[in-house]
C-alpha positions in Angstrom: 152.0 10.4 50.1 150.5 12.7 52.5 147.1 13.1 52.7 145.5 16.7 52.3 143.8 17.5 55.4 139.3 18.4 54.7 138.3 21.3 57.0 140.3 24.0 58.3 142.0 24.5 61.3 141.5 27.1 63.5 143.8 29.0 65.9 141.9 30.2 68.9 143.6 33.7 70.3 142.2 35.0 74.1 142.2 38.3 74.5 142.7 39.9 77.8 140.3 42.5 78.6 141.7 44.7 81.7 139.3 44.0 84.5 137.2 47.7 84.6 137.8 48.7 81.2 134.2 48.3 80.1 133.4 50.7 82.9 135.8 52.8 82.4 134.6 54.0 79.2 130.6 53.5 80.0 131.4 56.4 82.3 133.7 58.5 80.4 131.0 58.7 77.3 128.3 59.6 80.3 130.3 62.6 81.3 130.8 63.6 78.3 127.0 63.6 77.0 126.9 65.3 80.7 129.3 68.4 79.8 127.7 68.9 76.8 123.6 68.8 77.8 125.5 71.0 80.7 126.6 73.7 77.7 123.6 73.8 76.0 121.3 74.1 79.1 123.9 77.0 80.0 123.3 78.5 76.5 119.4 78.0 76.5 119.4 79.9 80.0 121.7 83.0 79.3 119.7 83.6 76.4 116.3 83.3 77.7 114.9 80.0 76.4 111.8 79.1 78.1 110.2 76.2 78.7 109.1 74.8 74.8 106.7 71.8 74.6 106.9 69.7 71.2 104.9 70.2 68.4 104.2 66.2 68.3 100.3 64.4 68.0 101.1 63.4 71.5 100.3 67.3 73.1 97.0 67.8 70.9 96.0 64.5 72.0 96.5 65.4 75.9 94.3 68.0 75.5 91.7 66.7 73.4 91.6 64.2 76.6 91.5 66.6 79.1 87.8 67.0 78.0 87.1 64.2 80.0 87.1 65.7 83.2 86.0 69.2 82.4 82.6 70.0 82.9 80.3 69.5 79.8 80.2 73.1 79.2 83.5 73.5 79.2 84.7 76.9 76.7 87.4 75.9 74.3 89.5 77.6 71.6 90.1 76.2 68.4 91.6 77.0 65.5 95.2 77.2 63.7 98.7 79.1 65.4 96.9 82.8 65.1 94.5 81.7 68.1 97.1 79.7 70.0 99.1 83.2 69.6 96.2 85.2 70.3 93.9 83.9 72.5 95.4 84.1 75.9 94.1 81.2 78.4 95.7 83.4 81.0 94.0 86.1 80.5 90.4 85.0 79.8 90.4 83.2 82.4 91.7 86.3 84.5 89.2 88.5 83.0 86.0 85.5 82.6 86.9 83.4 85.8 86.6 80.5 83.2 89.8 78.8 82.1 89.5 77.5 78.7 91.1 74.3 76.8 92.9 75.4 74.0 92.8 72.9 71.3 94.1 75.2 68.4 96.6 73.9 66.3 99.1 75.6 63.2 97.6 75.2 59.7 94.6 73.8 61.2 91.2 73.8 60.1 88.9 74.2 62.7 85.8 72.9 60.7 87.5 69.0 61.8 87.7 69.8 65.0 83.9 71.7 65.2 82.7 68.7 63.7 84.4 66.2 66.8 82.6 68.3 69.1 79.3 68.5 68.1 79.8 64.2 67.3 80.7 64.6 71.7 77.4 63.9 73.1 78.1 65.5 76.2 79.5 68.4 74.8 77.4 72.0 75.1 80.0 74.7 75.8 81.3 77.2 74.1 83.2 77.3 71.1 85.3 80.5 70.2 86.6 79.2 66.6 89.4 81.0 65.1 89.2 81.6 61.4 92.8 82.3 59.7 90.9 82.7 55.8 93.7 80.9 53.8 94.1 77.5 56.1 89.7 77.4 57.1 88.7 77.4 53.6 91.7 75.3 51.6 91.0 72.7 50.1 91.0 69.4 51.7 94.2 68.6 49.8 96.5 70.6 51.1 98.9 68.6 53.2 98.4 70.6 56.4 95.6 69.0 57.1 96.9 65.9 57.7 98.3 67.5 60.6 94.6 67.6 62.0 93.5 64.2 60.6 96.4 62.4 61.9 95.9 64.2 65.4 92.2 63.0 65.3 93.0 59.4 64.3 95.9 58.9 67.4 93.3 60.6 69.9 90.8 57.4 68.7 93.4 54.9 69.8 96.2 55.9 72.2 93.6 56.2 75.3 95.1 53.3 76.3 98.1 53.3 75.6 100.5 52.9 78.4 103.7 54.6 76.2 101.4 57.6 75.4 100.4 58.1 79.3 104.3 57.7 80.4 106.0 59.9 77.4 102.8 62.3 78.3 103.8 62.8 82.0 107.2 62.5 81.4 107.2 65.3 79.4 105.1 67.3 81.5 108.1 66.7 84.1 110.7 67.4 82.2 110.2 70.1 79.7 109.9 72.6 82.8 113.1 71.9 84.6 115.4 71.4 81.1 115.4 73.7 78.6 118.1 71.9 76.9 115.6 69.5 75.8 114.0 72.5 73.6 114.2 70.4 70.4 113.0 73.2 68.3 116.0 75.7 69.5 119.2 73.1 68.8 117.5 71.7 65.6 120.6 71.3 63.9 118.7 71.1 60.7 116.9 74.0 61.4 119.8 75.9 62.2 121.7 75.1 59.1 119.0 76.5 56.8 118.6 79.6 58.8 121.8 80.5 58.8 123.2 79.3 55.1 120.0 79.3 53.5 119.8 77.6 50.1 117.9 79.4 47.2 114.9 77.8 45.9 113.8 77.5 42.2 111.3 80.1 41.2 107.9 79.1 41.5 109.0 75.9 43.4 106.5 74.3 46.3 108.8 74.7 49.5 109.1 72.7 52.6 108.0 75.2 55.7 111.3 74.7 58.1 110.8 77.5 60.2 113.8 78.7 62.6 113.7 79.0 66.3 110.8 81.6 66.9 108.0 80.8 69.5 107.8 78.7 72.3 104.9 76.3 73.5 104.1 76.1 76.9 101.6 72.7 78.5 98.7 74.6 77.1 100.0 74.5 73.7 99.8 78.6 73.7 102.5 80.0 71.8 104.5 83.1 72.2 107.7 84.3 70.4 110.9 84.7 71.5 112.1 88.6 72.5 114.4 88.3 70.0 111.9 87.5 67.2 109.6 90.4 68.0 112.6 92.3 67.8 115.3 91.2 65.8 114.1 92.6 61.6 116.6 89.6 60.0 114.7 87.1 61.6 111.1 88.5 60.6 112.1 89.3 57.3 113.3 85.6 56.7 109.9 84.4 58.4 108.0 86.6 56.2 109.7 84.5 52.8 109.0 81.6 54.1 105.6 82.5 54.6 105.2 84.1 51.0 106.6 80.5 50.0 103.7 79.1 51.6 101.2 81.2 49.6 102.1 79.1 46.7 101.1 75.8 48.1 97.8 78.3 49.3 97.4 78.9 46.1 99.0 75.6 44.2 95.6 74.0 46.2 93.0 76.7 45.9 89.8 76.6 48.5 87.9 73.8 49.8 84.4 73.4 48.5 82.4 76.3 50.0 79.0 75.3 49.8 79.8 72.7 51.2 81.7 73.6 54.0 79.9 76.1 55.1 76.7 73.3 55.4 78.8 71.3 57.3 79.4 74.1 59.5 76.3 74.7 59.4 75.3 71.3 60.6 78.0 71.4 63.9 76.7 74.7 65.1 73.1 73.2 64.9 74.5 70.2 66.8 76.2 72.1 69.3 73.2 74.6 69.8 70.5 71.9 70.3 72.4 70.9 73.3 72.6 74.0 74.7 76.2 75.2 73.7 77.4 78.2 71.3 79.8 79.0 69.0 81.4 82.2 68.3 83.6 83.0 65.1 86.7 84.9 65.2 88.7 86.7 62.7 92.0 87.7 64.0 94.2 90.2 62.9 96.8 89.8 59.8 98.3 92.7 57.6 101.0 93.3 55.2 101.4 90.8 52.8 99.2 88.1 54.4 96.3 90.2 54.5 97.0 90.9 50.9 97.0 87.4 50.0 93.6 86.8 52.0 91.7 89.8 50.7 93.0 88.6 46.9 91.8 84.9 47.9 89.2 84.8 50.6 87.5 88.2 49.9 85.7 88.4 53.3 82.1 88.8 51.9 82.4 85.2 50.4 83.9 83.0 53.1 83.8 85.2 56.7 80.7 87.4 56.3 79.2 83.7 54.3 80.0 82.0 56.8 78.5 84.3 60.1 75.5 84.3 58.1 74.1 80.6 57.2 75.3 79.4 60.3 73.5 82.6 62.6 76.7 82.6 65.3 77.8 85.6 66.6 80.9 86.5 64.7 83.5 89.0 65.8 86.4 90.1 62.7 89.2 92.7 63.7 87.9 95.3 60.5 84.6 95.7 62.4 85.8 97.1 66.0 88.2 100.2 66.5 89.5 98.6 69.9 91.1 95.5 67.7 91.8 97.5 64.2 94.9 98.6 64.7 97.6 95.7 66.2 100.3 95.1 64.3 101.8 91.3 63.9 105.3 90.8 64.1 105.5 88.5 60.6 102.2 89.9 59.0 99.7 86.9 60.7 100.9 86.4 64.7 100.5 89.1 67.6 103.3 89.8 70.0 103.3 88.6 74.0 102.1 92.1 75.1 99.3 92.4 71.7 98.1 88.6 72.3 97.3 89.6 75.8 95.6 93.2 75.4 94.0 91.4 71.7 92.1 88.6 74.3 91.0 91.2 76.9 89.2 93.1 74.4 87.8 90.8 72.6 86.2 89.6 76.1 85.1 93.1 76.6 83.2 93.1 73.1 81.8 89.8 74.1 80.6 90.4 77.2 79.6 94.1 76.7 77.3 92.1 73.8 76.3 90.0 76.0 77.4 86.9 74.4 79.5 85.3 77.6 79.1 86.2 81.3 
């Protein structure tokens, strides 16, 4: 009787490979990843892309370094996106000789970043901090700030860090000579929801996805697109996403005042002592924005508050014909042409006053 055989037998099969086949198709997926980054940096160009830096930790961070090697009394802007539209670099520096660091950032509050500053020993230059009522004075809760926090917390650890310093120059490289690689205009994700948006539930707490609408140069100034100063569809579907963010606003109510405003307070001091100054700025909103603000940051309690404890010089658009009347083109950011008259004559008021040279 035949014995069952323990194991298994296997049958071994070669398969023949055609010498260059591997090759073959290592180049053929290359040119086709080549034709299409070729298509979309045609597309970006005939319509009139520019150059769009992303809104990553990594670009705050560059900045926040570039303190290092700018003399101790150095001005800088800070703030959240209505200074990074408004405040020109360009342009001060055209009309000051002074170039500023602009270290503003969207949703921020700039009482984080005061605070950092005045903690800089070497630090006595001037601040210009940009108040935008509804994101300075939130409460601490709202998630936004973690945009801030987390930026701070990568700034007191990347120094070093040899993959910062490469993706850092790298992008300074190639964001200027690919505007294919503007992540924020072929967002596919973005894109979808712009185009087939899908109706939220009343009174539900929204995601902000904006579409395609500013760009960011290696200053981190932004500026919109021609077609969103121009094109009504795509500010009217800015403006509901914005109104959807006045529920969160409001979902988290303001921050603590008195004590905000002492910690305010407290930087100025700091700053002061050493010989530097800081200057509040109100820039203009209207339309439903400014309706939200005046219904939840009445001026007199949080602006004109806090001008007075802290004794800075303090500059908001309802106190000056020469800045009363812009217009932004979603209710809370100036246009290319306003952002750059808005900076000139705020410098004007400044200096006329005496405040900067």
């Amino acid at each position: 009787m035949t014995q069952p055989q323990s194991g298994l037998n296997y049958a071994l099969h070669e398969r023949n490979i055609p010498a260059g086949m591997g090759m073959r198709k290592l180049l053929t997926v290359a040119s086709i990843i080549l034709v299409l980054l070729t298509a979309v940096e045609m597309t970006a160009r005939q319509r009139g892309d520019q150059v769009n830096f992303p809104f990553t930790s990594d670009m705050w961070v560059g900045q926040w370094y570039r303190l290092d090697s700018l003399p101790d009394n150095q001005t800088v802007f800070i703030g959240a996106s209505r200074v990074q539209f408004g405040l020109i670099v360009n342009e001060w520096e055209r009309q000051t000789g002074v170039r500023p660091l602009l270290l503003a950032w969207p949703g921020s509050p700039p009482g984080l970043i005061l605070q950092e500053l005045a903690k800089r020993q070497s630090f006595k230059g001037t601040v210009i901090c940009g108040i935008a009522p509804p994101f300075s004075f939130v409460s601490p809760r709202f998630p936004v700030h973690d945009w801030t926090q987390r930026n701070l917390a990568e700034a007191a650890v990347l120094k070093t860090s040899l993959a910062f310093h490469l993706s850092y120059q790298a992008q300074y490289f190639l964001k200027p000579r690919f505007r294919c690689l503007n992540d924020a205009a072929f967002s596919p994700i973005a894109m979808l929801y712009e185009r087939w948006p899908i109706p939220n539930r009343e009174g539900l707490l929204t995601p902000l996805i904006f579409p395609f609408g500013a760009t960011r140069d290696g200053d981190m100034q932004m500026r919109f697109t021609d077609e969103m100063e121009t094109n009504n569809k795509k500010q009217e579907f800015i403006a509901r996403i914005q109104k959807a963010s006045h529920l969160r606003l409001a979902h988290y109510g303001p921050a603590n005042t008195d004590s905000l405003i002492r910690q305010y307070t407290e930087d100025v001091s700091t700053i002061e002592k050493r010989g530097g100054k800081v200057i509040f700025l109100r820039p203009p909103s209207d339309g439903h924005f400014r309706a939200f603000e005046k219904e939840h940051y009445p001026r007199e309690q949080y602006f004109d508050r806090l001008v007075k404890a802290s004794g800075c010089y303090g500059i908001h658009f309802e106190d000056h014909a020469e800045l009363r009347d812009f217009r932004c083109v979603e209710t809370s950011h100036l246009s290319k042409r306003d952002g750059i008259e808005f900076t000139k004559r705020v410098v004007e008021i400044l200096q006329r006053d005496q405040i900067i040279d």
